[in-house]
C-alpha positions as a LaTeX table, in Angstrom:
\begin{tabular}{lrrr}
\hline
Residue & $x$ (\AA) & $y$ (\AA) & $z$ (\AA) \\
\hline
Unk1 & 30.09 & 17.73 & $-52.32$ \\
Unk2 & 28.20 & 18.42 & $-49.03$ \\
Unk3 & 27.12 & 14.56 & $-49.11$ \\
Unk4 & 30.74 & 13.72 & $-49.26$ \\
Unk5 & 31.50 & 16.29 & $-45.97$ \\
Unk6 & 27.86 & 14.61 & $-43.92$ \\
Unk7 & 28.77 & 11.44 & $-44.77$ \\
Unk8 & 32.82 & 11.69 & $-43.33$ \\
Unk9 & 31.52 & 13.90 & $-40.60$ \\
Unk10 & 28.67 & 11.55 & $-39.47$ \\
Unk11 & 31.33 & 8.51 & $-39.89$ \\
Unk12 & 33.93 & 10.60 & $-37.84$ \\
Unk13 & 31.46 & 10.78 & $-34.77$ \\
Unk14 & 30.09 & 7.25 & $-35.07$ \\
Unk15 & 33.97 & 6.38 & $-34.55$ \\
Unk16 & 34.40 & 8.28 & $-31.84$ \\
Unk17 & 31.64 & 6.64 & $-30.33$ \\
Unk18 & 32.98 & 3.58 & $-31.22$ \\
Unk19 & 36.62 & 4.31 & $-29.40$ \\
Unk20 & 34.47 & 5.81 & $-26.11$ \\
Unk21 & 32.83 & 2.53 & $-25.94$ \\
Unk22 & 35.84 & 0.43 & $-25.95$ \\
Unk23 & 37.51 & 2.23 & $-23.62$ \\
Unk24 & 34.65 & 2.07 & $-21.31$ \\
Unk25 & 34.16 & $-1.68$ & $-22.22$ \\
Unk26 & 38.29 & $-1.73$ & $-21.42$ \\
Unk27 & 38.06 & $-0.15$ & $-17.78$ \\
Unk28 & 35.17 & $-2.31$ & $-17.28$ \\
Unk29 & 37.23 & $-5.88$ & $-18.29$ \\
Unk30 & 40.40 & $-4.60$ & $-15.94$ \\
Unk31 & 37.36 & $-4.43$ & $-12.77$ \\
Unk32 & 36.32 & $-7.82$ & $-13.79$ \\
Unk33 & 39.63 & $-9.26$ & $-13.91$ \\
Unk34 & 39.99 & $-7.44$ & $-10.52$ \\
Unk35 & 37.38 & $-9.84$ & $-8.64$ \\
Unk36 & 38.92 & $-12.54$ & $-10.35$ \\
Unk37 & 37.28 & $-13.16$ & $-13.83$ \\
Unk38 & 40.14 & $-13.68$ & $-15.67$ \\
Unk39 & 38.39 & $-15.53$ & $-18.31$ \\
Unk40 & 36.25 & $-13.22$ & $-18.60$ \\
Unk41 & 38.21 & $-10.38$ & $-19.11$ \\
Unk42 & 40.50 & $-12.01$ & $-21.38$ \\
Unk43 & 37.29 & $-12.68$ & $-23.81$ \\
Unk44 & 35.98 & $-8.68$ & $-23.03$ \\
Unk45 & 39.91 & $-8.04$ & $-24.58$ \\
Unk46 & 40.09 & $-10.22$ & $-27.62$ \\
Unk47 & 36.32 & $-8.57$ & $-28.80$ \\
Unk48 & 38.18 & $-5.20$ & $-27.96$ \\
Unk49 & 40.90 & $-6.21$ & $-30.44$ \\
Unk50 & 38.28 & $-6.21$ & $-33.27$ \\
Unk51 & 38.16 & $-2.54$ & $-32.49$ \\
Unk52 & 41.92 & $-2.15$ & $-32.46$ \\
Unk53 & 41.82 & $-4.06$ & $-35.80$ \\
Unk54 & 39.76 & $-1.78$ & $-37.49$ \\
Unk55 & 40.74 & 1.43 & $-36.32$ \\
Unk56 & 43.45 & 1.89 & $-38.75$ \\
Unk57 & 41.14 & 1.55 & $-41.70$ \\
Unk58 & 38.27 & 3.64 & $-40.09$ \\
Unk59 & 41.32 & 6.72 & $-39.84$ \\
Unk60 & 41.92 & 6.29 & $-43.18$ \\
Unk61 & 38.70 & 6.30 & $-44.35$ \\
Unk62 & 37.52 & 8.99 & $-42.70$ \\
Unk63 & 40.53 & 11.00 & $-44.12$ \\
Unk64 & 40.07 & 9.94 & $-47.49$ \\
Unk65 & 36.15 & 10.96 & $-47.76$ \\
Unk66 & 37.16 & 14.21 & $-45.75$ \\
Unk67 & 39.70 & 15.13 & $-48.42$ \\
Unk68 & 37.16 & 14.27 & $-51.22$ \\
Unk69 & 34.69 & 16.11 & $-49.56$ \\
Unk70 & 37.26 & 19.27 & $-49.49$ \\
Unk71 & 38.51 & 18.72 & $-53.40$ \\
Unk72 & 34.93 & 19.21 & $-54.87$ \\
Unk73 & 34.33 & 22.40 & $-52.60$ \\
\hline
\end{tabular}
């Protein structure tokens, strides 16, 4: 029971981690592209899009194990 409720809540912050990071790693690609990287930038986006990508999953996830974790309380 309590594993269940560590385990979502320590996934939940890891992903919010995960989503500050790629929005820092997202302003960070539109400054490069600035100064005229474009290449560069457009490689920064398509690693962000592995973050996109998985988001979806991660949600549900995280709502699934947080639900579990509720159920056995």
């Amino acid at each position: 029971m309590e594993d269940t409720l560590l385990l979502a809540s320590l996934l939940k912050r890891m992903n919010e981690n995960q989503l500050a990071l790629g929005a820092a790693i997202e302003e960070l690609s539109n400054w490069v592209e600035q100064r005229g990287s474009t290449e560069v930038a457009q490689n920064i986006r398509g690693a962000l899009e592995t973050l996109d990508g998985n988001a979806g999953f991660i949600t549900l996830a995280l709502a699934s194990l947080s639900a579990e974790g509720r159920a056995k309380k």
